[in-house]
Backbone bond lengths (Angstrom), bond angles and torsions (degrees), N, CA, C in turn:
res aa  C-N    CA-C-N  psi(-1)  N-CA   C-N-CA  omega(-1)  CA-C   N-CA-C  phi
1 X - - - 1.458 - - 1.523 109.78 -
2 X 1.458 112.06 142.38 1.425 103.90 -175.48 1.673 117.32 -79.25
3 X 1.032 122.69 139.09 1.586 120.75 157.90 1.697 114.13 -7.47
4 X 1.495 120.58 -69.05 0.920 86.82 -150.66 1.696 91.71 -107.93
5 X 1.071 134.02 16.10 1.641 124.82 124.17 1.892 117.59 -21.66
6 X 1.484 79.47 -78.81 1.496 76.28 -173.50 1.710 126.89 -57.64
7 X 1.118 97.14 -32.30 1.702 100.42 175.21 1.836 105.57 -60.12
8 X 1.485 123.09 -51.28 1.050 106.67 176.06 1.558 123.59 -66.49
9 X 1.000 131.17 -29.15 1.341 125.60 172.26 1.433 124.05 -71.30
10 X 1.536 108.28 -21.10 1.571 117.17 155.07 1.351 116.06 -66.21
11 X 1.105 122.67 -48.62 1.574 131.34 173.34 1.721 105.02 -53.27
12 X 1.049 101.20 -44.16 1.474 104.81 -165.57 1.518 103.17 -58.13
13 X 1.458 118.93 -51.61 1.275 129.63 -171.19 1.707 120.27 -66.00
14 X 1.250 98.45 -21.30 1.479 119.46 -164.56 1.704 97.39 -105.20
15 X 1.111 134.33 -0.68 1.556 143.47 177.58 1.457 83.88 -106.65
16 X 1.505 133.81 -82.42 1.222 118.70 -162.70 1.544 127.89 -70.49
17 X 1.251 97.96 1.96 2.106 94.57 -177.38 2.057 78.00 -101.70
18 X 1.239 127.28 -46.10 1.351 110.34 171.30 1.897 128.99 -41.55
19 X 1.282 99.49 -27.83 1.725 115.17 -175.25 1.186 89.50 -79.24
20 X 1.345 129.30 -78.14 1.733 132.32 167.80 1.547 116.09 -2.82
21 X 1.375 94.61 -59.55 1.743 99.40 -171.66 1.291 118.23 -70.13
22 X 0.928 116.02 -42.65 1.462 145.74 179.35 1.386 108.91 -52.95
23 X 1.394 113.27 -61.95 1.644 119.35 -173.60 1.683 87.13 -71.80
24 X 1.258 131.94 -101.77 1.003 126.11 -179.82 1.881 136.30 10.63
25 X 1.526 109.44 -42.09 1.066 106.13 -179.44 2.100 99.12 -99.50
26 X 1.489 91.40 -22.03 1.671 64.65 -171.34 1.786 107.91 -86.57
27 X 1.264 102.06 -20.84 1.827 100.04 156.31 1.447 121.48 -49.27
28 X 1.405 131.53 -42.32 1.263 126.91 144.65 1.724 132.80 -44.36
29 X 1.337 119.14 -46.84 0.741 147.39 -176.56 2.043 126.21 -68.55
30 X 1.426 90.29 -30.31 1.417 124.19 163.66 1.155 113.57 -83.91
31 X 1.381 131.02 -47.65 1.436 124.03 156.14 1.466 143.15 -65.52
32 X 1.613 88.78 -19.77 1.706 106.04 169.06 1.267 112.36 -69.36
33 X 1.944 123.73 -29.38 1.040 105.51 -162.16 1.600 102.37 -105.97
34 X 1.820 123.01 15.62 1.394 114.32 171.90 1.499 87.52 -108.47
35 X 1.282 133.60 4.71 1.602 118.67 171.34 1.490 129.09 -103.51
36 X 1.469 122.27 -71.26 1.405 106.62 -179.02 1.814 92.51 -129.71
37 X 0.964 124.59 38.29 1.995 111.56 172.07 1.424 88.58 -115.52
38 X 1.104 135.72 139.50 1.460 147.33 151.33 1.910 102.33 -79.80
39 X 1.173 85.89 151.53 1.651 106.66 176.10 1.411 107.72 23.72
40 X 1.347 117.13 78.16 1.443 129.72 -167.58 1.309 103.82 -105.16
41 X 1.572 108.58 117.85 1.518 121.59 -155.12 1.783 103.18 -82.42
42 X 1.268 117.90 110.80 1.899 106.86 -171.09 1.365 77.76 -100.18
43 X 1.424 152.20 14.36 1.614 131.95 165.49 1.856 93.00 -82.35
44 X 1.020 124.72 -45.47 1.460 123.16 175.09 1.980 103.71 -34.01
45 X 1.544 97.86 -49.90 1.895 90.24 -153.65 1.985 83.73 -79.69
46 X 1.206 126.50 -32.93 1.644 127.17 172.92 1.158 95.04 -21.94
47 X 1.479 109.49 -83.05 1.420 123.90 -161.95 1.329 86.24 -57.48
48 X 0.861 132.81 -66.48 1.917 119.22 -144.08 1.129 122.05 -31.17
49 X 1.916 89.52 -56.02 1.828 104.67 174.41 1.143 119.17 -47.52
50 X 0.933 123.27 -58.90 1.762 133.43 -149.46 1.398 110.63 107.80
51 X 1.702 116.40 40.91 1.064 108.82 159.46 1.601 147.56 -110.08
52 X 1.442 111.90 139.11 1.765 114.95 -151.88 1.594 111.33 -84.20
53 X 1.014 110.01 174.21 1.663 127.71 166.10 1.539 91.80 53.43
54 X 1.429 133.84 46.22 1.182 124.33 152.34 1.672 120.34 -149.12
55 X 1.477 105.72 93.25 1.768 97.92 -149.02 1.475 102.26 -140.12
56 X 1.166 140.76 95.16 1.277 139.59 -146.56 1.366 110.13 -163.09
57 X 1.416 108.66 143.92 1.726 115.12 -178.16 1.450 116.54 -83.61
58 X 1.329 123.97 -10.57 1.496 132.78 137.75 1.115 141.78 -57.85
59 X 1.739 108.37 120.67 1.622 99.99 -160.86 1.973 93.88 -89.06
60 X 1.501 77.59 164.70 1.719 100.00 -152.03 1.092 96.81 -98.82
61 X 1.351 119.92 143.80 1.707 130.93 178.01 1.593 102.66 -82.44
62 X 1.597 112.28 156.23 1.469 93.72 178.58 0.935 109.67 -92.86
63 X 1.256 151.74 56.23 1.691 150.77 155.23 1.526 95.07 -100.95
64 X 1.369 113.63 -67.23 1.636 93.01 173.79 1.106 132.02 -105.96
65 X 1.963 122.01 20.87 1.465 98.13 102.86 1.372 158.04 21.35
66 X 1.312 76.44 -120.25 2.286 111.02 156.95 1.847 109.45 -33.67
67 X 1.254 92.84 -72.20 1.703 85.12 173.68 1.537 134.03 -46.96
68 X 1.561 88.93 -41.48 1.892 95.89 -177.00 1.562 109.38 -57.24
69 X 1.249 109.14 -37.64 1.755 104.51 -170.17 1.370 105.85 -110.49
70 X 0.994 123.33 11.36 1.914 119.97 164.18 1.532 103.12 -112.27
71 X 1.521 119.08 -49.11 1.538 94.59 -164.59 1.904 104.44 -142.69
72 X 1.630 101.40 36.06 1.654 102.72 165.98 1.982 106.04 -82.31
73 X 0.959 122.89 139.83 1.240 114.45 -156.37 1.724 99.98 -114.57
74 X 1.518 114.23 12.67 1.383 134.68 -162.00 1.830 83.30 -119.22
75 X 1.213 110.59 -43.08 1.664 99.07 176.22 1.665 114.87 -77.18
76 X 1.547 88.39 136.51 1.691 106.01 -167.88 1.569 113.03 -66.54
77 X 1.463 104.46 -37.67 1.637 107.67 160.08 1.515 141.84 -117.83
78 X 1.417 98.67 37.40 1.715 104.75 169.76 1.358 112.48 -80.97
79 X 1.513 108.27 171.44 1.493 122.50 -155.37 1.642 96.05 -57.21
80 X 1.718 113.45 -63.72 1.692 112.71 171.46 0.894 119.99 -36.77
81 X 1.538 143.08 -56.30 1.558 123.48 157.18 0.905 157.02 -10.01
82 X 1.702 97.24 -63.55 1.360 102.76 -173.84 1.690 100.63 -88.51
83 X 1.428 112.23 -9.84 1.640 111.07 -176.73 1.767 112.14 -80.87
84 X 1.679 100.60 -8.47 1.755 104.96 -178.20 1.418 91.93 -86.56
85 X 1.450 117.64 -41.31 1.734 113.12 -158.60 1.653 79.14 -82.46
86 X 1.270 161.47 -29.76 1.325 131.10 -177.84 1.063 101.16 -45.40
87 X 1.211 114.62 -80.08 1.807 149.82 -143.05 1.471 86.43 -69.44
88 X 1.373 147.23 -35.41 1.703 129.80 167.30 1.931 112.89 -69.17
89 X 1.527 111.23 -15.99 0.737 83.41 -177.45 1.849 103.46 -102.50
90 X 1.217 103.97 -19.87 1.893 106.19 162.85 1.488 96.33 -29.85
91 X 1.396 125.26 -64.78 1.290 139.59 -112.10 1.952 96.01 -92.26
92 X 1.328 104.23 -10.89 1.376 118.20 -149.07 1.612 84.56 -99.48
93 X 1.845 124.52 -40.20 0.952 110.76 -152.16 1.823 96.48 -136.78
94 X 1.465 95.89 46.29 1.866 95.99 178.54 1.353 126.65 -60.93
95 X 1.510 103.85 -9.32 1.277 101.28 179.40 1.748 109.73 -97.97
96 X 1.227 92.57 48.64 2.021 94.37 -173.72 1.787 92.08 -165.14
97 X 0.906 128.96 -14.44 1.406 131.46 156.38 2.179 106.61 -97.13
98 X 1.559 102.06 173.44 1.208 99.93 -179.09 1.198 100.99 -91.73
99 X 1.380 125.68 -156.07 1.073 160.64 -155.75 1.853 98.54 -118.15
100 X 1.113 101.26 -52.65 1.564 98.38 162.61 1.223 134.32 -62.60
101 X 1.638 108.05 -53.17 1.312 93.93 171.24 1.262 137.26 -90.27
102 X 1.886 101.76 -0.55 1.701 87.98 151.34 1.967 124.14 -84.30
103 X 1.237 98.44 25.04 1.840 89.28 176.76 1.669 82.09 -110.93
104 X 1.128 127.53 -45.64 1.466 114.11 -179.52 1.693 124.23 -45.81
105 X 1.321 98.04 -26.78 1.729 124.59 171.57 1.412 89.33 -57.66
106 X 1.280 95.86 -67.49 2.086 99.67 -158.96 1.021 113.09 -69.61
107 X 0.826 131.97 -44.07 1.496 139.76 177.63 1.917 112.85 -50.81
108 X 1.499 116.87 -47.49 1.406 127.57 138.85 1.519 135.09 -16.27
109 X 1.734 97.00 -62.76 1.410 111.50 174.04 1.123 112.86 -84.00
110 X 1.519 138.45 -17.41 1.385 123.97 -174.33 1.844 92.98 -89.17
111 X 1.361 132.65 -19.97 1.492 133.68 -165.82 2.097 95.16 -85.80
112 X 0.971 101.79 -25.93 1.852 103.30 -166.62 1.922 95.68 -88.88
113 X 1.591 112.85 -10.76 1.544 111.52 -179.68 1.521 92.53 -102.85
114 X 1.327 131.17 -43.68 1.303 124.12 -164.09 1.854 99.42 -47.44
115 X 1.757 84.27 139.42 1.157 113.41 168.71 1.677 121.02 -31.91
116 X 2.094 86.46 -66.91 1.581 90.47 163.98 1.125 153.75 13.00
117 X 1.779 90.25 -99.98 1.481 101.36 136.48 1.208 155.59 -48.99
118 X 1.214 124.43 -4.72 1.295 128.44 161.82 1.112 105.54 -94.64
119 X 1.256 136.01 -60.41 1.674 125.71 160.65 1.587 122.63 -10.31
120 X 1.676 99.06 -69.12 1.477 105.71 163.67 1.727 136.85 -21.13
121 X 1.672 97.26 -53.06 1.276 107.79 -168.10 1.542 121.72 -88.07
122 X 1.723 90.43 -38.86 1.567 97.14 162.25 1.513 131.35 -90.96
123 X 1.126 93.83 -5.22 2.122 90.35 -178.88 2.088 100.72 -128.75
124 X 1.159 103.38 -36.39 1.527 117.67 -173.80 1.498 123.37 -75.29
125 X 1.049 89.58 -163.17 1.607 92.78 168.32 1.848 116.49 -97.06
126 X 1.183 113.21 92.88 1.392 103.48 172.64 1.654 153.90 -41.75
127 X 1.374 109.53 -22.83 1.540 134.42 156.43 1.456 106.99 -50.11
128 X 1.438 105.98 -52.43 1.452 89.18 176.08 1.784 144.50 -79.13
129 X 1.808 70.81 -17.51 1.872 85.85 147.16 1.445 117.56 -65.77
130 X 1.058 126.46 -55.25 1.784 130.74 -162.62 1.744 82.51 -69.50
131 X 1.081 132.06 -65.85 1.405 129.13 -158.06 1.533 100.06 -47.60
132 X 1.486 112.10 -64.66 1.922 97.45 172.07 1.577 122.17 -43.46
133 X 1.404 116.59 -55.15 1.456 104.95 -173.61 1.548 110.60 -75.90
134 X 0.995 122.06 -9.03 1.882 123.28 156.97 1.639 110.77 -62.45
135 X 1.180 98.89 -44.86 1.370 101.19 -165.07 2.160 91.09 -64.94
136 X 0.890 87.14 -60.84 1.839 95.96 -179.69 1.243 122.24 -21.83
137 X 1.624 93.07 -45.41 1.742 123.04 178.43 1.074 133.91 -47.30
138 X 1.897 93.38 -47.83 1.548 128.78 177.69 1.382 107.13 -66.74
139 X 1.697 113.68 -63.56 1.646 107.99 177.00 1.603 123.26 -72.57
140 X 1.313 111.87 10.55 1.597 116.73 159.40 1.340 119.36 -59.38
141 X 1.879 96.98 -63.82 1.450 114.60 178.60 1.788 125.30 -58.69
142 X 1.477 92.65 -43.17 1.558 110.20 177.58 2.157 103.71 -42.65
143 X 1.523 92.75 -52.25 1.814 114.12 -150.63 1.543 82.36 -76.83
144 X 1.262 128.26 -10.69 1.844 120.39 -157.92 1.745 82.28 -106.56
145 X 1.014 133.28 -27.29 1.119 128.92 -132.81 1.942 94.37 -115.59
146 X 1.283 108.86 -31.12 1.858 120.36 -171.64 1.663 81.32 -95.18
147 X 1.052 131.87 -61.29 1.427 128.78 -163.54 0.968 125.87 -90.05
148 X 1.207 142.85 -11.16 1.732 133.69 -156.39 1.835 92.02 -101.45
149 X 1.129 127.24 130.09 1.586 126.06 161.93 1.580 126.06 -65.08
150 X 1.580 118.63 137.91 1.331 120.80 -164.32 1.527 113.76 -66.94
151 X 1.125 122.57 45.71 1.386 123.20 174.42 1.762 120.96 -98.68
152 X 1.191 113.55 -179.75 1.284 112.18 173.24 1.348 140.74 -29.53
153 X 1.896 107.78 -46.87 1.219 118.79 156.08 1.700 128.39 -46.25
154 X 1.597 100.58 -34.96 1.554 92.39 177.41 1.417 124.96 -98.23
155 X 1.485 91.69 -9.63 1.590 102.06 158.57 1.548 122.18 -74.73
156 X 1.380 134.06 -30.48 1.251 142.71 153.98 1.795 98.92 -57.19
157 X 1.030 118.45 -48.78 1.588 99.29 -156.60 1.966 109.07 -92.70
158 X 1.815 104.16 -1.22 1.706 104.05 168.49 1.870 91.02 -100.80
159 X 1.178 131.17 -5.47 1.679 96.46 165.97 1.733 108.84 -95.94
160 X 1.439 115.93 -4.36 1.492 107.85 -174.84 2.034 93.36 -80.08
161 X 1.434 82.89 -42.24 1.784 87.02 -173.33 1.819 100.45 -55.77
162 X 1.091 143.27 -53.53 1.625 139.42 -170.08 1.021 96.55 -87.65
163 X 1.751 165.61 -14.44 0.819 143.65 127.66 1.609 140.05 -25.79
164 X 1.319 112.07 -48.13 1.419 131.26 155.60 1.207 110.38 -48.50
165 X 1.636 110.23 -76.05 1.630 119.38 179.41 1.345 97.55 -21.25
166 X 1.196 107.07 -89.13 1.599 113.84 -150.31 1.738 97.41 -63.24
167 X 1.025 150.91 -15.07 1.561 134.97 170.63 1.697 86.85 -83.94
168 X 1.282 146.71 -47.47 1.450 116.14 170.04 1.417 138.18 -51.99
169 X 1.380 90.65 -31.26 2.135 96.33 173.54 1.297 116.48 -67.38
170 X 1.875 103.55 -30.58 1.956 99.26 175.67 1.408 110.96 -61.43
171 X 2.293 102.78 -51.60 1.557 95.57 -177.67 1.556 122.13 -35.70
172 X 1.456 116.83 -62.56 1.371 122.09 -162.20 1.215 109.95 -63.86
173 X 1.035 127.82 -35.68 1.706 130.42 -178.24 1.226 103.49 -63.39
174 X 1.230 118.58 -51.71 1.815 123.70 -163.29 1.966 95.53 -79.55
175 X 1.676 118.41 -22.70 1.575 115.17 170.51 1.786 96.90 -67.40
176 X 1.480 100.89 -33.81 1.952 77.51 -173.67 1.291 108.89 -95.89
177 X 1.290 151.96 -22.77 0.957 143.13 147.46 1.473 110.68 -16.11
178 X 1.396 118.18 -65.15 1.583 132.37 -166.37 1.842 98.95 -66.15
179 X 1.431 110.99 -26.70 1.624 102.41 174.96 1.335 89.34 -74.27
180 X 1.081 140.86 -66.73 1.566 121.54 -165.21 1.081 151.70 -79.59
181 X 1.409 95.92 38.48 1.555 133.42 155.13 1.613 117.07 -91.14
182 X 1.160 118.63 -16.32 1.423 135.20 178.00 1.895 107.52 -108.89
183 X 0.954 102.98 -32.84 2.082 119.13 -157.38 1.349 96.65 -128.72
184 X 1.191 130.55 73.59 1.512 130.93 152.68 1.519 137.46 -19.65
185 X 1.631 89.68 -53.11 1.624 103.55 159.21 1.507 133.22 -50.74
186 X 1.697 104.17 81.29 1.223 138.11 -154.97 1.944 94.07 -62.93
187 X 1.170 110.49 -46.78 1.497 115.51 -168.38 1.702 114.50 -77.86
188 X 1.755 119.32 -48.94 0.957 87.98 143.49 1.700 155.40 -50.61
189 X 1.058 109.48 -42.50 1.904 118.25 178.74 1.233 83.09 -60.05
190 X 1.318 143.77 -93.47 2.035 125.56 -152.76 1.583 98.36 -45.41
191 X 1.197 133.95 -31.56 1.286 110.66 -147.52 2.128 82.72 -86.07
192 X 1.286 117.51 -5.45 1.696 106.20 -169.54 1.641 89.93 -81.46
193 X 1.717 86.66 -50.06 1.477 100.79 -175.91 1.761 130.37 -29.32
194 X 1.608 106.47 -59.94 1.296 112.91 160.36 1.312 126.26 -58.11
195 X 1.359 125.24 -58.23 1.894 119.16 132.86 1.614 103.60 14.17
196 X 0.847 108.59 -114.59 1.258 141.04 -168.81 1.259 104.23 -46.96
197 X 1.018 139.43 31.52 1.801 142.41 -162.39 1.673 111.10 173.06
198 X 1.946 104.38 21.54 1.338 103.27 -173.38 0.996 138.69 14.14
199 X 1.863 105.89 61.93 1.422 117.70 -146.57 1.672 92.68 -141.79
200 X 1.248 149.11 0.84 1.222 134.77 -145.97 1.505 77.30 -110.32
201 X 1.492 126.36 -71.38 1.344 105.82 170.12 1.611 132.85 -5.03
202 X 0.826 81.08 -79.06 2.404 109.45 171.05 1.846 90.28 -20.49
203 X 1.581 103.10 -75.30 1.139 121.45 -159.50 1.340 99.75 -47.70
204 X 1.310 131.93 -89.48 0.940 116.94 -173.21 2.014 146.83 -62.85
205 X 1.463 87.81 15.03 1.450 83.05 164.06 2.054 94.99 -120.99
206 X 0.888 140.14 25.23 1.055 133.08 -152.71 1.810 85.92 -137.74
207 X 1.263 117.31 -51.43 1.634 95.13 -175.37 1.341 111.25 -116.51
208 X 1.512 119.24 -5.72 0.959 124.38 160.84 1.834 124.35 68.06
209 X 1.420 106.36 12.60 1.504 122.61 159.35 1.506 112.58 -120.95
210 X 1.756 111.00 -174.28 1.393 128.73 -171.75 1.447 86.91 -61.62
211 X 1.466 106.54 -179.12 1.690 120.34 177.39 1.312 106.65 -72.86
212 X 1.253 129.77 139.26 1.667 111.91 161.69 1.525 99.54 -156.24
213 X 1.363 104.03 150.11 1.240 127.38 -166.22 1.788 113.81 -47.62
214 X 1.293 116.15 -50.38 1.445 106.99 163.72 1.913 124.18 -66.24
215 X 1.398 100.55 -23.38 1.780 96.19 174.97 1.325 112.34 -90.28
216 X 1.395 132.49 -3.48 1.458 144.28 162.61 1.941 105.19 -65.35
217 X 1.368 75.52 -71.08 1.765 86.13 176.40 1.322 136.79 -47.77
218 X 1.395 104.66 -35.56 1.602 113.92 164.81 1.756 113.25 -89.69
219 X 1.129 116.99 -23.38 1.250 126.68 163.45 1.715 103.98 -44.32
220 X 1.342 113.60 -70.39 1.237 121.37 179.75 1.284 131.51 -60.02
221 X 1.535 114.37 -45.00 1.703 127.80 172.81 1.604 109.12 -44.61
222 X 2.178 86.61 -79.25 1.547 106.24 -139.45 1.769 94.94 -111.45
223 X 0.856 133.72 13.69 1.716 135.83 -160.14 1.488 78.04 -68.71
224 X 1.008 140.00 150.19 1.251 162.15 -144.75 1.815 114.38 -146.21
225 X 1.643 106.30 -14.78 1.708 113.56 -172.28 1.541 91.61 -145.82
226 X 1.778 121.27 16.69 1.460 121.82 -171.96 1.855 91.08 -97.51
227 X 1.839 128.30 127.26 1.361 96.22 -171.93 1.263 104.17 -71.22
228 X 1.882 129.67 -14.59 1.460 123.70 -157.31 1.746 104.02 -91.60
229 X 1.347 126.38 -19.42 0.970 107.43 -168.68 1.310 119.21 -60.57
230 X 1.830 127.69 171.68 1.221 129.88 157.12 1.356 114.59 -36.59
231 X 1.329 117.07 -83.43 1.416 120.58 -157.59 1.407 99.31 -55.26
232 X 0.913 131.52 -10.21 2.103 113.94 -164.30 1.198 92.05 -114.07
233 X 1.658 127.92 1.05 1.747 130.49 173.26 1.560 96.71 -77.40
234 X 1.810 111.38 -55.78 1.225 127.25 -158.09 1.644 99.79 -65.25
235 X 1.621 120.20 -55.38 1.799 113.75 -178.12 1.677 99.39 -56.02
236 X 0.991 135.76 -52.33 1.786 133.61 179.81 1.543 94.04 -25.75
237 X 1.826 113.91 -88.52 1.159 114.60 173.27 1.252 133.13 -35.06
238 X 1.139 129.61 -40.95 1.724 126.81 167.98 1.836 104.90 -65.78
239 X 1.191 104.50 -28.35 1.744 92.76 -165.10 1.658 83.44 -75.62
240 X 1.294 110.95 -64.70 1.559 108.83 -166.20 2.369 132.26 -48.60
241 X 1.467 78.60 -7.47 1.671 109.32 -171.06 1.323 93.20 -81.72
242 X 1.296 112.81 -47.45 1.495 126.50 -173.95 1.611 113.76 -46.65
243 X 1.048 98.92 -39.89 1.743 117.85 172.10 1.423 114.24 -45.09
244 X 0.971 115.62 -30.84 1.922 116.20 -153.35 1.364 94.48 -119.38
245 X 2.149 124.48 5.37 1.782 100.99 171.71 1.328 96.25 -55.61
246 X 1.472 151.80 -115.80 1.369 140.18 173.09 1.476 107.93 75.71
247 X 1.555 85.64 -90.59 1.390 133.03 -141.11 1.782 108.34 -80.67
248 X 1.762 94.43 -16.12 1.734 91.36 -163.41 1.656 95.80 -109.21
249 X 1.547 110.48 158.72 1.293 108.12 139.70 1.133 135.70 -38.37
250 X 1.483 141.99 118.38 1.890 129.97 -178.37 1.271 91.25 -45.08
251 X 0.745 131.29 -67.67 1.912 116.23 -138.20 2.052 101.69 -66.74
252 X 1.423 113.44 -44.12 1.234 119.19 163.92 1.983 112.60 -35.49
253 X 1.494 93.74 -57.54 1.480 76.12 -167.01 1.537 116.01 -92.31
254 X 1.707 100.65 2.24 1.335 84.18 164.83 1.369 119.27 -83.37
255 X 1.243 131.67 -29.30 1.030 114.53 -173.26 1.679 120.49 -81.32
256 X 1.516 125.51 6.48 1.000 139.90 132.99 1.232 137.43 -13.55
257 X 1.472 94.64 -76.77 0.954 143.62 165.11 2.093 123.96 -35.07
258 X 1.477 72.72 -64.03 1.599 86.42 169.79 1.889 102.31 -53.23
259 X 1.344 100.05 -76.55 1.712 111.88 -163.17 1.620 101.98 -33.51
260 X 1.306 111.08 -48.52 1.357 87.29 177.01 1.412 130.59 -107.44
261 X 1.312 109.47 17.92 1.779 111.99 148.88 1.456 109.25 -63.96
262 X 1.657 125.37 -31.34 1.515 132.65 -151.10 1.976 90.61 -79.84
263 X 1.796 92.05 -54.52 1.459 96.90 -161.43 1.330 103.10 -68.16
264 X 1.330 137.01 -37.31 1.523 128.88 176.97 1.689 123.17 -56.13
265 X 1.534 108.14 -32.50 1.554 130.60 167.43 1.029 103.71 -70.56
266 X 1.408 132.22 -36.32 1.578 105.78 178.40 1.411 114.98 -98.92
267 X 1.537 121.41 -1.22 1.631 121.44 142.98 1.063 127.32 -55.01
268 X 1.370 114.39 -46.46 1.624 119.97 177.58 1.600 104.43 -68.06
269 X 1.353 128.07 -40.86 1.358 101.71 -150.81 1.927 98.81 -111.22
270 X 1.626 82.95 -17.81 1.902 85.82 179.85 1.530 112.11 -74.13
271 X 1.192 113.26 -13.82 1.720 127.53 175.31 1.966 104.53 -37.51
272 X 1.172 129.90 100.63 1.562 119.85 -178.39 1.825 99.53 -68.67
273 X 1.337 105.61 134.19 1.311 98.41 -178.77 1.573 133.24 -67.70
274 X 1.165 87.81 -27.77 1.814 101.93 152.26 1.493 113.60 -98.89
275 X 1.273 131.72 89.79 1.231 107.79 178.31 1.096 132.84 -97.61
276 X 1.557 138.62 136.18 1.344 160.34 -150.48 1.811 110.85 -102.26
277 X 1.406 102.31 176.08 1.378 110.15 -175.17 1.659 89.51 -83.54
278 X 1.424 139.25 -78.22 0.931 145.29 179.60 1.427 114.13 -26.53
279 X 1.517 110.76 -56.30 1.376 134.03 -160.01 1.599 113.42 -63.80
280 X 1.114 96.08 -14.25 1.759 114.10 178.30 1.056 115.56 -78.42
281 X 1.372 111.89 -62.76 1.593 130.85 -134.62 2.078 87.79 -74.31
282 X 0.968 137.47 -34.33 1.520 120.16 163.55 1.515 124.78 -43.74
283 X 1.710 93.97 -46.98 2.095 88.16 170.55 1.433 103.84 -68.31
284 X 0.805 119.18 -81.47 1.588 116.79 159.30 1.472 109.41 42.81
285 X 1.337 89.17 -95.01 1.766 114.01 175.77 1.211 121.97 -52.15
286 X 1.350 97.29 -42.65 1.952 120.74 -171.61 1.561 93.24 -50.43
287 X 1.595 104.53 -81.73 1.471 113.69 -174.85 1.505 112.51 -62.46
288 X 1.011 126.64 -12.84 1.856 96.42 166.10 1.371 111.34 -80.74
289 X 1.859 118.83 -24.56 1.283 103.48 176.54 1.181 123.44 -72.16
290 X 1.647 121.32 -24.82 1.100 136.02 -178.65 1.626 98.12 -53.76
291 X 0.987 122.53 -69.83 1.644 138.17 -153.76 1.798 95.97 -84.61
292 X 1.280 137.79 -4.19 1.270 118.05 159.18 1.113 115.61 -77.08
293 X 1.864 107.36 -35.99 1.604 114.24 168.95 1.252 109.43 -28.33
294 X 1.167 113.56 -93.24 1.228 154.71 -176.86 2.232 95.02 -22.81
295 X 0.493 68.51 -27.79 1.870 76.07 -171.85 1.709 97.61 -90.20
296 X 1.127 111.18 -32.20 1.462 121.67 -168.09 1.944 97.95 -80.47
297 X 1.403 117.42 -58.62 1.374 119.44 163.33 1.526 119.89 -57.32
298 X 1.190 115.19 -0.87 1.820 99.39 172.37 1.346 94.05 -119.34
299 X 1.251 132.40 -33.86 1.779 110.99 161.33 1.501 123.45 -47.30
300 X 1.457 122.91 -31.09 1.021 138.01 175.96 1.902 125.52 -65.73
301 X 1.556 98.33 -38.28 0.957 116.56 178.55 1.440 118.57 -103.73
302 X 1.487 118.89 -43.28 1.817 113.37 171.14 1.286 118.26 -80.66
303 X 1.318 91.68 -36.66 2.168 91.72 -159.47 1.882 108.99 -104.69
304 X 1.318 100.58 7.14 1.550 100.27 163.52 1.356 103.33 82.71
305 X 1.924 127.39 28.33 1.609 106.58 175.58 1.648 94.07 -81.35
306 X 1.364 111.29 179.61 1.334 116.37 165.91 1.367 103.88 -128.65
């Protein structure tokens, strides 16, 4: 497969599991703030994202809000964005995707321009905006998942997809962390938190008590059968890496190889066994730097950056 095949179909995967995350938490997040959070700061989740041209000492209503990070087309990471740079990069390499899942692409992008939806968010009820482009989300993955063939391409496009994942589960965790420095109410924030990480379900059949700060935390890190956590992002990526010895130079994939034997070892063992609000936020850091590395050496090595 050529270089920059594979880079777009990594991109591709890593734009739409990013749209996923994104809608997902602020659909939670939209409901948190017409239900029990008072004066729920959406300049906090602005910044969180990485989103531009909206920066002001006025706090923001959530209608435009809502708009700025789903459908301002001047912001570098709203939902439309990253759903144009998917679908350009589908578009670049149709002959390595199907036929399905580039209409599932389009079909996406023509629902994130409809009017509709913008109606929805600014005059309507917004849930039922997020609920359509979720739903969209769902038959992306479904159509990628019945159709695409087990070759290289889909091995490039499930480590861009768990790569993302797991750099979205740090963002949001480390965004609520930062609410509860303002919002004390430790049980609400996990309970948005899991929300927002189609995870509250999980929780409660999986540990089978109230919320609490160490079963949140390991929920999120190290859950091992959680699909959003870190660690079960990071084994995806190692199983799927595994695919391309073959395919790589030795020395390329060993040293691959290494980074993420290192970064998975220091999930497993850097995990605090009680873990805390404080007590986190060092892996935290650790593993996103670890895993940007790591993103930085396979551009270097598959897709031809220098």
């Amino acid at each position: 497969m050529l270089s920059r095949v594979a880079d777009a179909v990594f991109w591709m995967a890593r734009y739409m599991e990013r749209t996923d995350n994104i809608l997902r938490a602020l659909r939670t997040n939209y409901i948190a703030s017409q239900d029990e959070i008072q004066n729920f700061d959406w300049q906090l989740w602005i910044d969180g994202l990485g989103a531009t041209a909206q920066k002001t000492d006025v706090k923001l209503a959530y209608r435009e809000a809502l708009h700025h990070l789903l459908l301002n087309k001047e912001n570098d990471t709203s939902v439309i964005t990253n759903i144009v740079r998917a679908r350009e990069n589908a578009r670049s390499v149709q002959d390595y995707v199907t036929k399905e899942v580039w209409q599932s692409m389009n079909d996406y992008y023509h629902l994130i321009r409809d009017k509709h939806t913008e109606y929805l968010l600014l005059h309507g009820d917004p849930v039922t905006a997020f609920d359509n482009l979720l739903r969209e989300s769902t038959l992306f993955y479904g159509t990628v998942d019945i159709t695409m063939n087990r070759g290289e391409g889909y091995t490039f496009l499930n480590i861009g997809k768990y790569i993302e994942r797991l750099l979205r589960s740090l963002d949001i965790l480390e965004l609520k962390l930062k609410e509860l420095e303002t919002n004390d109410n430790e049980m609400v924030q996990w309970k948005y938190l899991l929300y927002s990480l189609s995870g509250y379900e999980f929780h409660t059949k999986f540990y089978r008590n109230t919320l609490t700060t160490e079963s949140v935390l390991h929920q999120v890190i190290s859950n091992v059968q959680f699909p959003h956590s870190v660690f079960y992002c990071l084994l995806r990526v190692e199983r799927y890496f595994k695919n391309l010895d073959t395919i790589s130079l030795p020395e390329h994939y060993k040293e691959l190889e290494f980074l993420l034997g290192r970064a998975l070892s220091n999930l497993r063992y850097g995990m605090p066994a009680r873990p805390t609000v404080e007590g986190i936020k060092p892996l935290i850091e650790s593993t996103r730097i670890e895993i940007k590395s790591l993103g930085q050496k396979l551009a270097g090595f598959y897709f031809g950056y220098s």
